[in-house]
Residue, then its C-alpha position, 0 to 999 in steps of 0.5 A: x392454116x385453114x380454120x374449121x368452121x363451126x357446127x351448125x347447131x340444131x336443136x330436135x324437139x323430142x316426145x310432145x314438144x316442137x321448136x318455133x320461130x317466133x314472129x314480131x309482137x305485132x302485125x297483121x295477116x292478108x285476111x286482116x287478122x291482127x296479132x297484138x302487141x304483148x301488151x294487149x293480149x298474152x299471145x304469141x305466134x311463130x313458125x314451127x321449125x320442128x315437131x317430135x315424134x309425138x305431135x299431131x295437128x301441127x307441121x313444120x312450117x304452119x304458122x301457130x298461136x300460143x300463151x306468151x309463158x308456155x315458151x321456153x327460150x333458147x338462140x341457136x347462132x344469135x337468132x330466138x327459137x321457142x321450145x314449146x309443149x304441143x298442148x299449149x298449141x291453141x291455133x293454126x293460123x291460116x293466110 
């Protein structure tokens, strides 16, 4: 007998907010930029998997900064993804 495989869960941000995959605590850009350790400054940056249909200035893919307690954490097949209201977005960050 063969066993249905399981449904990939997705999560849709939905109204202002949008879901990210946040980066490690600590690193350095190309351009020499460093992102703290949490730490240092209270600040994250992650990746932005999806935008709800009231968002600008923002798409998927753009690297962002954010308050460390803006973020709301969920795991979507063991791995962290950040919902996160579009306000709390202070920065892109380009490389």
């Amino acid at each position: 007998m063969e066993r249905a495989s399981a449904p990939e869960v997705q999560i849709e941000p939905l109204d202002d907010w949008l879901t990210i995959s946040p980066a490690s605590d600590e690193h350095e850009t190309r351009t020499g930029l460093i992102i703290p350790s949490a730490g240092e400054v209270p600040v994250k940056s992650g990746i932005v998997l999806a935008i709800g249909d009231e968002v600008q200035g923002v798409a998927p893919g753009d690297k962002v900064l954010f308050p460390r307690g803006a973020a709301m954490e969920v795991r979507l097949g063991g791995e962290p993804v950040l919902i996160v209201r579009r306000r709390d977005v202070v920065a892109r960050v380009g490389e």
